[in-house]
N, C-alpha and C positions, 0 to 999 in steps of 0.2 A: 504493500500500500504506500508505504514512503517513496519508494523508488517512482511509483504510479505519479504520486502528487510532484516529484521534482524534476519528473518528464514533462507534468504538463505543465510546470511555473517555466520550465527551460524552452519548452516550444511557445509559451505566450510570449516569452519576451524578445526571442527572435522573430516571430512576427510582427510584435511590439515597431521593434528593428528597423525590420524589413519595410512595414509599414510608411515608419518615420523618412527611412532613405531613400525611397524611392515617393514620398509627398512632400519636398520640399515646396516654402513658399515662395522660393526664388531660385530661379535657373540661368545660368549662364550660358549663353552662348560664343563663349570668344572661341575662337578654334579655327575648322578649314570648312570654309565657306567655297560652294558654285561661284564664279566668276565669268564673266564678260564685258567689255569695253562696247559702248554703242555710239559709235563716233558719228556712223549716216541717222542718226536718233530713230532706227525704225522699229525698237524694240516695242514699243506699248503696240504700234498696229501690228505688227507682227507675232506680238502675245510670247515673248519673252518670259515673261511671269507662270505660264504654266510650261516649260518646259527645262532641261536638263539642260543647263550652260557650261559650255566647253571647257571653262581653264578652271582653276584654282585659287583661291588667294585667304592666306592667316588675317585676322581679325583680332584685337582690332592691329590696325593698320592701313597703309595706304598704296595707291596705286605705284608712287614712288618707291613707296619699300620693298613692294614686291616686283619691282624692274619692269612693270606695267606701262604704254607709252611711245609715245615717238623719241626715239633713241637722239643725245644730243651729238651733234656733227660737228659743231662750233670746236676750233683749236683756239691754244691760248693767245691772247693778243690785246695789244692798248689798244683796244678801237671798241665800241659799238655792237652790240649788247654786252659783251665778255666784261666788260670795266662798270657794268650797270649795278651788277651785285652777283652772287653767286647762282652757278648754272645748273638748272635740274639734269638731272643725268638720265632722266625718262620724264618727258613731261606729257599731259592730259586732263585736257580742260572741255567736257562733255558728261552725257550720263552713261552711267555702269552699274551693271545690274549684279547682286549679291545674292545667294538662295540657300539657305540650308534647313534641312531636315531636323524636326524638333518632335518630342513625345513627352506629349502632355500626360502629369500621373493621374491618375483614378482620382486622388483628392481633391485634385483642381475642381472636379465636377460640380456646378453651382456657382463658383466665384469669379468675379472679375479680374481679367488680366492685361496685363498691362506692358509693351514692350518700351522698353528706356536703349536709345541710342544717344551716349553722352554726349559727342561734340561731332558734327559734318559739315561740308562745307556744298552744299549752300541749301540747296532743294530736296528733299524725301518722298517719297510715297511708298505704299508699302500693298503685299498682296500677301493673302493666306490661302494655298491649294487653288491659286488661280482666281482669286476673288478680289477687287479690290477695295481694300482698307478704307473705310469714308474719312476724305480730306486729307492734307497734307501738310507737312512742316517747314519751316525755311529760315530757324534761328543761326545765327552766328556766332553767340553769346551763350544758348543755355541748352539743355537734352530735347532733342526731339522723342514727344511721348507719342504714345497708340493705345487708344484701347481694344485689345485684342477678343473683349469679351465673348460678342455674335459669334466668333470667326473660329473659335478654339475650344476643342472638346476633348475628355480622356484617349488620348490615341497617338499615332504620327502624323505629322503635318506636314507642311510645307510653305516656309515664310521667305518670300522674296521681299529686295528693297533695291530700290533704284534711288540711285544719290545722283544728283546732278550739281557739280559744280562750276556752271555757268555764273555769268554775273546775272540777279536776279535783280537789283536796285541801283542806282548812281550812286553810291555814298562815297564816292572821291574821285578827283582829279588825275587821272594818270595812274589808278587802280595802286595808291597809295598808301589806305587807308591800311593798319596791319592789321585787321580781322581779315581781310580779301586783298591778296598782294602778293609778288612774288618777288619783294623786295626783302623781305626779313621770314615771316613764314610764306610757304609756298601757298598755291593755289592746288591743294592736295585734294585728290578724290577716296575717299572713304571713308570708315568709321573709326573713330580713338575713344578708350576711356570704353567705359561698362557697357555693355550691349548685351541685353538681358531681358525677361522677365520673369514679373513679378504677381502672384497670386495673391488677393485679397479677398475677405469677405465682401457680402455685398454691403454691410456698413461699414468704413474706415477713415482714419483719418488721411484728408490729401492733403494740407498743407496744416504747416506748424510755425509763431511767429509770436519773438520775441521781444518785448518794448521794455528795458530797463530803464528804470527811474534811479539816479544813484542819490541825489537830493532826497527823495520820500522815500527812500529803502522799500523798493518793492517793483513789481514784475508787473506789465500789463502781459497779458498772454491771450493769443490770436488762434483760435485753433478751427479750420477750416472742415469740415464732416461730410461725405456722400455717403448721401442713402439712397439706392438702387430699388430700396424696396418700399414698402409703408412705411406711414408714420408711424411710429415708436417711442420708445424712453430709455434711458439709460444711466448711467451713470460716469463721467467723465474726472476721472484721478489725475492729479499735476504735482510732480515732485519736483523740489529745485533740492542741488546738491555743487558743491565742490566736490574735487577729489578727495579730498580728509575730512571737509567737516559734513556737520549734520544736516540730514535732507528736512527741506520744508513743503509740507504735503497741505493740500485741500482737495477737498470733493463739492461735486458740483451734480445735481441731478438735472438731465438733460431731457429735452423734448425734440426729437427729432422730425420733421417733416421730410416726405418726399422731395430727392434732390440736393443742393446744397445747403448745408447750413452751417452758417459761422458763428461759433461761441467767444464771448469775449470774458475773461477772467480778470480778476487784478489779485496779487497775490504779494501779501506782506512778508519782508525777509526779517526775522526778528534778529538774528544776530549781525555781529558788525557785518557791514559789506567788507571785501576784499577786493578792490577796482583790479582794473585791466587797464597796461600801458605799454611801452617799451619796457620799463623796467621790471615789472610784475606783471605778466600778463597771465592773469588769472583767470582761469575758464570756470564759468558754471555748467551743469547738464541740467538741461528741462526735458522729461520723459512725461507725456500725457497720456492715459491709460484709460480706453472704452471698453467700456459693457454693456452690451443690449443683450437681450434674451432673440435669438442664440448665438450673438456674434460679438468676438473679441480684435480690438488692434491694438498699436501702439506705435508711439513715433518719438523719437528723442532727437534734442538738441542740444548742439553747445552755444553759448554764448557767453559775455562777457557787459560789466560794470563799467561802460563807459560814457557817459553826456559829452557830448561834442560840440560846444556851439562857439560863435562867436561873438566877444569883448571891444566893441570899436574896432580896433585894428589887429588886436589882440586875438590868437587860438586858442582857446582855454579845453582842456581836457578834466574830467572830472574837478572843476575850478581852478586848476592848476595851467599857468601858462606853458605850452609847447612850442619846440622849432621845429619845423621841419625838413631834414639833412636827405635830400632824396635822389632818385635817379631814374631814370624812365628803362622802364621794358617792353622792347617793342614786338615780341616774340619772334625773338631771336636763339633759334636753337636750332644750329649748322647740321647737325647730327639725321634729325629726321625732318626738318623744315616746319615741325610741328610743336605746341606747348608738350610741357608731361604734364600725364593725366594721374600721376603717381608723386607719393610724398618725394620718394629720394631725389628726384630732379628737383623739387622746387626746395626743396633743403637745402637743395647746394647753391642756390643762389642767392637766398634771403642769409642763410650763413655768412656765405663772402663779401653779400651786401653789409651784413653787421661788423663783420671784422675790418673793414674798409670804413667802420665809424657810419653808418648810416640807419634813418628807421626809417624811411621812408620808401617806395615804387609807388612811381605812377604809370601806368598801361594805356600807354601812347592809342588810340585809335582803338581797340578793341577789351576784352573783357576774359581774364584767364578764368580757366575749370576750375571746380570746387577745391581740387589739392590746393593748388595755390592759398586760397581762402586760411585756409587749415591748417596749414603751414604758417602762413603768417601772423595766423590767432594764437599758433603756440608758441608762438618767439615776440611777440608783441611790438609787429609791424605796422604802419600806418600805408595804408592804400588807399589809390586814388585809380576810382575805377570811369573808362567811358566806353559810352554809344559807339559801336563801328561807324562811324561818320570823320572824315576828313574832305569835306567840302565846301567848295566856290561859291556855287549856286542854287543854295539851301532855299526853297519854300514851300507852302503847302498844295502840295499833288500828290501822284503815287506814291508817294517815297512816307507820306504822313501813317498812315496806320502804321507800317510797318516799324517805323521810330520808334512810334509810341507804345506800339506790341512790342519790339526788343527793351525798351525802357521798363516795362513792368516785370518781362521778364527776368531781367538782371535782378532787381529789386524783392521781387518773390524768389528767384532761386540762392541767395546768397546774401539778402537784407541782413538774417541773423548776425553773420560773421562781425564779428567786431571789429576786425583790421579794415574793414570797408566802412572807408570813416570819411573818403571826399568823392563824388561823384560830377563828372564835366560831361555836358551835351559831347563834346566831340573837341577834332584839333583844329585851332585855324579856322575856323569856320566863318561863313561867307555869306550874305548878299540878306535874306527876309528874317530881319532882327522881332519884327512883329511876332512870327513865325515861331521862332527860338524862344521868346520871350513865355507862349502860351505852353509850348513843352516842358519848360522850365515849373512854369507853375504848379504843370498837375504833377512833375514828383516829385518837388517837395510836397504838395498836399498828401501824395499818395504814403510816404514814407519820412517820417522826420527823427530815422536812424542818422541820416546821412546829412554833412551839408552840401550844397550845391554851387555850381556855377555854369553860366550862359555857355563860354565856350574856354580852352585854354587857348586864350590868345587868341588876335583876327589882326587880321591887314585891311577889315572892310574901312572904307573912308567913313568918320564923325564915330566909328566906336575904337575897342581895343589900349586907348591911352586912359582910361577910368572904368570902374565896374559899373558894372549895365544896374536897371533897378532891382532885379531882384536876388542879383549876388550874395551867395553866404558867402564867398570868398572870392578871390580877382588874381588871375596869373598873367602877367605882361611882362615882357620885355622890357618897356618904355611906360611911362606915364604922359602924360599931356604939361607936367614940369621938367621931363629929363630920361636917363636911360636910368633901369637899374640890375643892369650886366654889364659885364667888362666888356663885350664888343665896339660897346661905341666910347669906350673909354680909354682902355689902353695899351692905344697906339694913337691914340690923339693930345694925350694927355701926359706930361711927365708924371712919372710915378711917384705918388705921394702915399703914404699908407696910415696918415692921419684920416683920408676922407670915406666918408657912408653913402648913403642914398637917400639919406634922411633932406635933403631940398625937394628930391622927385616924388618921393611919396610925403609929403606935406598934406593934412588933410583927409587921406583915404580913412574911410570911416567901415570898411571892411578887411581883414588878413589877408594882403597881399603874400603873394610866391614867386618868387622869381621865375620864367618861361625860357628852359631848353639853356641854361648859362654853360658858357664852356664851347665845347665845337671846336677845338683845337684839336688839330688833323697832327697824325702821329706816323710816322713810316711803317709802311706796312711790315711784319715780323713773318721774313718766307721761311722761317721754322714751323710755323703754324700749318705750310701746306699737307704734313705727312697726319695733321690730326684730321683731315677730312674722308671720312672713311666710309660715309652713309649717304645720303641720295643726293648730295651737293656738290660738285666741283667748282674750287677753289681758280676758275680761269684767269680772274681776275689779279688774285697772286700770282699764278703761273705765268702770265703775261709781264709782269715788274718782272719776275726772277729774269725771265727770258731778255727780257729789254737790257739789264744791268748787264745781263753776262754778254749780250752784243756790242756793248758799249766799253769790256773791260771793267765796269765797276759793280761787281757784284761782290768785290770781296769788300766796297765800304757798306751791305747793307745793315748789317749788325751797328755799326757805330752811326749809321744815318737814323737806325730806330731809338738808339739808346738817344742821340744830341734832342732829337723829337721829341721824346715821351718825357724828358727832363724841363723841357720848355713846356711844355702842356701841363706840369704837374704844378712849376711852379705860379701857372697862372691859374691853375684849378684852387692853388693854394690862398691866393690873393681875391680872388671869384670868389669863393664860398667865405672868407673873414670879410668882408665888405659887407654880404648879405646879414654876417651875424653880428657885426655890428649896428647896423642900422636898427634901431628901435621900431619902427614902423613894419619891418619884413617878419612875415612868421616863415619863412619856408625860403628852401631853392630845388630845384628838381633840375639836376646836371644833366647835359646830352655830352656825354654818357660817360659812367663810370668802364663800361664796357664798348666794346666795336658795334657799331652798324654799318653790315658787311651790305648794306644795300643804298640806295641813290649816289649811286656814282664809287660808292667803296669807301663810304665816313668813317675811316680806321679814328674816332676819335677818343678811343678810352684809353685807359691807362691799362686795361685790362684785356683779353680777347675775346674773341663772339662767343669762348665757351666757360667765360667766368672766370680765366684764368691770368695770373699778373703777367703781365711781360718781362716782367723784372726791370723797369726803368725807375720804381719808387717801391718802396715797404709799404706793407698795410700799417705795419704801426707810427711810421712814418704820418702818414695820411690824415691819421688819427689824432696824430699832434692838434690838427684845426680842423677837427671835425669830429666832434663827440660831446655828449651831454653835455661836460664840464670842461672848458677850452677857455686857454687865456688865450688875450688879445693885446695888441699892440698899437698904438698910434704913432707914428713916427713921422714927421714931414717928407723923408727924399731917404734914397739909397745912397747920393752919390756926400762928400762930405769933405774938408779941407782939413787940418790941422789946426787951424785956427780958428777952427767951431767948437760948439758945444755941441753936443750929442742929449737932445732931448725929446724922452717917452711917455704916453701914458700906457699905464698896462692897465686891463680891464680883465674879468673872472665872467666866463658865461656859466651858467647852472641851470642846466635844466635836471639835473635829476629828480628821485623822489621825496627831499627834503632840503633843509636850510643848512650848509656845510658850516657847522661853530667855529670858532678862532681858528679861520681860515691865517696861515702865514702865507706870502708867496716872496722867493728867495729868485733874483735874480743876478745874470752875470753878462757883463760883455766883454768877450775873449776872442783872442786871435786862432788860427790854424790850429797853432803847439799846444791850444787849451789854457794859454797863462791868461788871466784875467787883466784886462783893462780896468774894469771898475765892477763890483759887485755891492749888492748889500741885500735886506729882505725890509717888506711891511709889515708892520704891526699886526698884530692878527686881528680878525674882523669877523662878522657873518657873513656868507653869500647868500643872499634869499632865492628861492627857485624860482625862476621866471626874469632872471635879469642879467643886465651886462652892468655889472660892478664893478664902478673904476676904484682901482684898491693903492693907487699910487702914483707919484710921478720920476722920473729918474731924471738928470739932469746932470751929465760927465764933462768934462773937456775932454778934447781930445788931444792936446798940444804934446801928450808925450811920444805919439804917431812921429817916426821919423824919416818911416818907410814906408812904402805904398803898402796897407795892409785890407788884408779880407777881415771880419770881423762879424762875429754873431752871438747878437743879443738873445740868452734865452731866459723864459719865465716860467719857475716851476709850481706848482702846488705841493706846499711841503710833506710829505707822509703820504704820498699818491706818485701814479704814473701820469697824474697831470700835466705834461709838460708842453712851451712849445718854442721856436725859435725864429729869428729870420736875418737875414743877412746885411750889412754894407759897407761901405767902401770906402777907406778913409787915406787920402794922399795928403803929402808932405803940401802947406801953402807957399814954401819958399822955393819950390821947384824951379829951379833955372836948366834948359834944356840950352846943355855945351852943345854944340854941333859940330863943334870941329871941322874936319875936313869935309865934313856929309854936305850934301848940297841938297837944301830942305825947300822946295819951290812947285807952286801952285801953274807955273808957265810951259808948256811945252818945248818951246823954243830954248830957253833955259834949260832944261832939263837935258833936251839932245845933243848943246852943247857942254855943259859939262859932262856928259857920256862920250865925247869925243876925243876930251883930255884925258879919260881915263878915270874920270872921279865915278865915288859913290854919289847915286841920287835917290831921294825920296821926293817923288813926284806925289800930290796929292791935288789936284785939279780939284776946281768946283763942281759937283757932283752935279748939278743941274745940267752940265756943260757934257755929260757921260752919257754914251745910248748904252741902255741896260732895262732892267726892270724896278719898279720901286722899292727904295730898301725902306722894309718894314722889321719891328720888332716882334710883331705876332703872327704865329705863324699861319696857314692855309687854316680861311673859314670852313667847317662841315667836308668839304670835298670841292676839287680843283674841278672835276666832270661834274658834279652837280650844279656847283658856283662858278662857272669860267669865269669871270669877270672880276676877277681879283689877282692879284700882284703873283700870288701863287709859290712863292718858299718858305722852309721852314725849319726859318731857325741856322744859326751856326754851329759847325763841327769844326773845331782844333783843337792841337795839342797843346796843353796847357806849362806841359813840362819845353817847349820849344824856346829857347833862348830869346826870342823876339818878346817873349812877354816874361821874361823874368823878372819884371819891376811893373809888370803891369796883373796885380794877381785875378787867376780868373779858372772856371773851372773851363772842359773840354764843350760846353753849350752855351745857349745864351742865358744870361741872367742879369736882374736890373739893372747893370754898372755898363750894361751895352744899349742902354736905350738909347739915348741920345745919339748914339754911333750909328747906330742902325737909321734912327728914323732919319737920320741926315746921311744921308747915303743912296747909291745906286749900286746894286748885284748885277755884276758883268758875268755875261756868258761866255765862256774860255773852248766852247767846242770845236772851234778850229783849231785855236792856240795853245790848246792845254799840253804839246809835247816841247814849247819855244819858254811855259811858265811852271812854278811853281807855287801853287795857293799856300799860303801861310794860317788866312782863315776861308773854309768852304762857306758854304751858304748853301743848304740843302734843298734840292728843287723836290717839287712834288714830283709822285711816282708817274702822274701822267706822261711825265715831259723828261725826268731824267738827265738832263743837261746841267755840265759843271759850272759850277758859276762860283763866286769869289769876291769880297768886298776887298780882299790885302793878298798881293803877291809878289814873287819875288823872280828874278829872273840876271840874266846877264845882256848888255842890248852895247852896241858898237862897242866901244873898248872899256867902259867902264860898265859897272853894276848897278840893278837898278829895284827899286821895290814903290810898289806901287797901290795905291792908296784911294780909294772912293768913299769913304769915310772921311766927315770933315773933321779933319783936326787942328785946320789956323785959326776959323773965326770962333768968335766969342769962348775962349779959352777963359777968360775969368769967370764966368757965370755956370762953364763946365767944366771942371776939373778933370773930368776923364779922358777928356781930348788930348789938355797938354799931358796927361800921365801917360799914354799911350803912342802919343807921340815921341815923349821921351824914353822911353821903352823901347821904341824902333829904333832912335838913334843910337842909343848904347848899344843894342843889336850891331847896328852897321858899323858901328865904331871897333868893335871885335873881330878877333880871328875867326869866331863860328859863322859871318856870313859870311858865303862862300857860295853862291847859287849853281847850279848844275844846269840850268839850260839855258839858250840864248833866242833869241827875238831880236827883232829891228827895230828901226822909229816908226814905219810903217805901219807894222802891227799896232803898234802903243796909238797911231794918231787913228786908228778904223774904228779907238772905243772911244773915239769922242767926238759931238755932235757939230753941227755945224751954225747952229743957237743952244739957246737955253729951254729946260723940259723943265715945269717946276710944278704942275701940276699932282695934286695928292687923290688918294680913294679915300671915298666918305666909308665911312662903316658899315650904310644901310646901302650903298651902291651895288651891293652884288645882287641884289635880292632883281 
């Protein structure tokens, strides 16, 4: 009898089992799907959907991944498309039809089900056993759902879907926009991310929505109900919980009617809140839990304690003011041309984003998958999410529901997440403000998780220099008082690193962000070409490599990328302390911390398309000026005489989670060898959170300077890795430049004749007088193919250790003690001449053009020697220091046994680089556009 009873408890619970394994409530179907490509579109009349399609293809995935496509033909080369951005290696842009066999369990019997295809691009429909699916989907932004109910019974089926990735809308100019683009993600055909379904009762819950109150400690709770069937009652449970502490539970007796019904709850948190920030980003779970007689669901959320609004100009986060240190992603992932739909990809971005000192992404043009969301709700990222919209000629037609249906949908699929805390209509956007302004309205009505704004940035005429009316926030460039990014500043302006922005935003009475700062074009790093290994070819590298090594100069590419990414860093450096100084700026959103391998090849990060450093600066480095708690510096000028005073303020930014107590801050200004010029510290003090706290003034001579010295002032936080630093340049005031025998002359004529007698000459002609290119300090704006119309190099590369500059200290790139040099200057091109010269300083051209160019070179010309000079170094030598220091520096060169030039040239040559008037015309800032 025993043996009887422990047969049949053993055979109940393998059927138990059995039962259970084979009734799940959720089925996957990722795996190997029917395939075919329907390029002549004749599949719906030809009835594709009821038949057996020829190829194969894994899921999810894409038509790229599976080498689906018109094979590309294109070789590498600087031309047209190859230089546009990276090239599919199978592309197809049409619909393609997907089919696999599914067996629905015996439990399913009765319930609704429901197919979830997480992200496609662009169109769906779908067929079951040759029938089709009523209606279609066509988001960008959120899961295309089905309900499979009619369609599906306990048995095998058969589910076709036809993806069409055509363009279905205009939502941009030159198909830009990166939700639909094949400028950063591709224009990819098929399915990514969960493709499945899901059985439900005929009453459950479909949506779940979470409205935290951090002020009244308590929860509004949204919870959406379909019932399929009669009206009924039930009972509705809502728990809220942390991970460690104690869950807070109510019950709510429900009345259910046929169809939708939406319950609205509020629910009191009695113990302390725990907010969610960068610092602590604390997650709550909300689990809401139905019971009707005879049907059970349940649905849970994460969310988080954060009030978001804005203080005048001010971002306040749970009362506390915030900056925000950000960078834009434009879905840029070289690998499969698509977002990950999985945490470990977006781990490793918002990671490297944090390590690199940042809390912030904004999502240029489009709207990433829930991972992302997820990811940055557990590292307590601040996101800014938009509309696939980058356009011209926005107004109400076709293009209207379809907005306003992706706008609610982002909103309903990902409202919850707390890291989605800024929401923009679109990029750039253009022409029916009327139009924009009513879209605007309904989401903020719709949802006041988020703040909003009209557009990031426009170039429409009478908008874009002030926030529109119903701005929570405003990102410009420019104000209608002034610029406030470096572009239109410096290379116009001598560098001062006392000044803010605090004239141009005078007044704004919403949190301004700075828009896209930065855009300093970096050389491309053709190391990076062997990591391209997935559905993208790198032509556009392949094409610079190819160019350099036809040219002989492929072995400068490594030192062309390293002089680049050191000039872009140090102006990323000076770009984001200007923003954090100015009182009025809550935010900056850099283009880009990483590459954008697309419009024209904007290598403009410090990092590459795959998150990775180039190695031209440290992350900790970076972090110096750019993190919670960052000092800051005012200082008039880099450049300085002996016979000055050396005077700073330093300032304490604190954004952390509290008020830093007897703040000390110890600083030093030292040379190379580290021996201090002058040091001391301040008093100790509090830093309040939310502020730039001037904590001191320094005020050195420098008369003990005897020698041309580099010099850098740094400012620590005592008992922290708070530190930060910055550079300048202090020469002797009684500099007398002996010239001896050197023959130092701005005249041609002169020049050729003491080359006759055999002397040393340094020729340095008025630069306006020189055909060349414009010498500029900053290098290529965004990209030389995107932006022609600009001067187009970037940056200088010498040797620092070269005997020509042994009294003039400097490192191997440019840095502020070259401004003045540069911007009064002309970049000669040496392509014919470069075997008669030798460059002392290069001048790096962009990758388009490749051509050597030179502001200082040296050479030997008729019987004497000669070095030559397009940097002005006679006039106004008192008001520049650097001039005659560099000047003097070249004569003590020539004056030595080390010059010695190895090539020779004529007078001929010398008189081809000069004009036959004067060029003095300069590039405005905004002329490239």
């Amino acid at each position: 009898m025993r043996r009887i009873n422990i047969y049949i408890l053993l055979t109940g619970l393998l059927t138990c089992l059995f039962s259970c394994s084979n009734n799940p409530s959720h089925i996957s179907l990722a795996g190997k799907w029917e395939f075919a490509l329907d390029s002549t579109d004749t599949g719906i009349n030809e009835g594709w959907y009821s038949q057996t399609l020829p190829n194969t293809i894994q899921l999810p995935g894409t038509t790229d991944d599976a080498g689906y496509g018109i094979p590309n033909k294109l070789k590498p080369a600087l031309q047209k498309p190859q230089v546009l951005h990276l090239t599919r290696k199978n592309s197809y842009v049409g619909p393609a039809w997907y089919s696999k066999e599914v067996d629905i369990p015996s439990g399913w019997n009765g319930k609704n089900v429901e197919l979830k295809l997480e992200r496609v691009i662009w169109q769906t429909s779908v067929w079951v056993d040759g029938k089709r699916v009523e209606g279609m989907q066509e988001s960008l932004v959120a899961p295309h759902l089905y309900d499979l109910t009619e369609y599906l019974t306990p048995g095998k089926h058969k589910i076709t879907v036809r993806v069409d990735n055509r363009k279905r809308y205009d939502i941009t100019a030159g198909d830009m926009a990166h939700a639909y683009t094949n400028e950063t993600q591709i224009m990819w055909n098929g399915i990514i991310g969960e493709i499945s379904l899901t059985a439900k009762d005929a009453i459950s819950i479909r949506n779940l929505q979470a409205y935290p109150d951090y002020k009244n400690k308590q929860v509004r709770i949204k919870c959406q109900i379909n019932n399929a069937g009669a009206a009924t009652t039930g009972t509705l449970t809502t728990d809220i919980k942390t991970a460690t502490g104690p869950a807070t539970q109510i019950q709510q007796h429900v009345t259910l009617q046929s169809g939708e019904n939406l319950i609205d709850q509020v629910c009191p948190i009695k113990d302390d809140i725990q907010v969610w920030n960068e610092l602590s980003p604390t997650l709550y779970t909300l689990r809401a839990s139905l019971e009707t007689d005879p049907c059970k669901d349940s649905r849970e959320i994460k969310f988080g304690f954060r009030d978001l609004e804005k203080n005048g100009p001010a971002l306040l986060l749970n009362d506390r003011k915030i900056f925000l240190r950000g960078t834009l992603e434009c879905c840029i992932f070289p690998l499969t041309g698509y977002p990950p739909m999985e945490h470990e990809g977006w781990e490793k971005v918002f990671k490297t984003a944090r390590e690199w000192g940042l809390n912030h992404l904004r999502f240029h043009s489009w709207c990433p998958p829930k991972a992302a969301f997820e990811v940055a709700d557990s590292l307590g990222f601040y996101l800014q999410v938009e509309l696939p919209l980058w356009s011209t000629n926005l107004k109400k037609d076709e293009r209207a529901p379809y907005l306003y249906a992706e706008a609610n949908r982002i909103l309903e699929e990902y409202g919850n997440h707390p890291s989605f805390c800024l929401f923009s209509l679109g990029n750039e956007l253009q022409y029916d403000f009327e139009f924009l302004g009513a879209l605007l309205n309904h989401v903020k009505e719709k949802d006041p998780r988020h703040l909003y704004t009209t557009t990031s940035f426009t170039f429409e005429r009478g908008h874009g220099d002030w926030p529109e009316a119903g701005d929570d926030f405003f990102i410009t460039q420019w104000t209608r008082k002034g610029w406030v990014r470096g572009q239109g500043v410096f290379n116009t302006e001598s560098p001062r690193f006392d000044k803010d922005y605090s004239a141009s935003v005078e007044g704004m009475d919403v949190p301004l962000i700075t828009h896209e700062i930065g855009q300093y074009a970096v050389y491309p790093d053709l190391k990076e070409i062997e990591k391209y290994t997935g559905v993208l070819d790198p032509l556009n590298f392949k094409g610079v490599k190819e160019d350099l090594e036809k040219k002989g100069l492929l072995g400068k590419a490594d030192d062309y990328l390293m002089a680049t990414g050191r000039l872009a860093a140090l102006l990323y450096k000076e770009e984001i302390e200007r923003a954090m100084k100015t009182p009025g700026i809550s935010g900056f959103q850099l283009l880009d911390l990483h590459d954008f391998p697309g419009q024209g090849t904007a290598l403009v990060g410090l990092l590459n398309a795959f998150w990775e450093s180039k190695g031209v600066t440290e992350a900790a480095t970076f972090r110096q000026f750019c993190a919670p708690v960052t000092p800051l510096a005012r200082f008039a000028k880099a450049v300085y005489t002996s016979a000055e005073e050396f005077e700073a303020g330093i300032e304490m930014v604190n954004y952390s989670n509290s008020v830093i107590e007897d703040a000390v801050i110890d600083w030093k200004l030292a040379g190379r060898d580290g021996k201090a010029i002058a040091q001391g510290e301040f008093p100790a003090r509090p830093l309040p959170v939310g502020e730039n706290s001037p904590v001191g003034n320094i005020r050195c001579p420098l008369n003990a300077v005897t020698e041309a010295k580099e010099l850098t002032l740094t400012a620590t936080l005592r008992g922290s890795s708070c530190t930060n630093e910055w550079k300048i340049w202090v020469y002797p005031a009684s500099l007398s430049v002996d010239k001896g025998d050197i023959v130092v002359t701005d005249r041609l004529a002169t020049a050729e004749k003491a080359l006759q007698e055999g002397k040393k000459v340094l020729f340095n002609p008025p630069y306006e007088s020189l055909k060349g290119l414009e010498g500029k300090f900053v290098p290529v704006f965004w990209s030389p193919v995107h932006f022609p119309k600009q001067a187009g190099t970037m940056g200088l590369l010498l040797d620092p250790a070269h005997p020509a500059f042994a009294r003039f200290p400097t490192d191997g790139h440019t840095d502020w003690q070259w401004w003045r040099l540069t911007t009064q200057s002309k970049t000669l091109c040496i392509d014919s001449l470069y075997t008669e010269v030798t460059p002392l300083v290069e001048c790096v051209d962009n990758f388009a053009n490749n051509r050597r160019l030179t502001n200082l070179f040296e050479t030997n010309c008729l019987n004497g020697k000669l070095i030559v000079c397009s940097m002005d170094l006679l006039r106004e030598q008192a008001e520049n220091p650097e001039k005659k220091q560099l000047l003097y520096s070249l004569v003590e060169y020539m004056k030595s046994g080390a010059f010695n030039p190895s090539q020779q040239t004529s007078p001929a040559t010398i008189r081809q680089l000069l004009t036959t008037g004067q060029t003095g015309s300069r590039e405005r800032p905004e002329s490239i556009y």
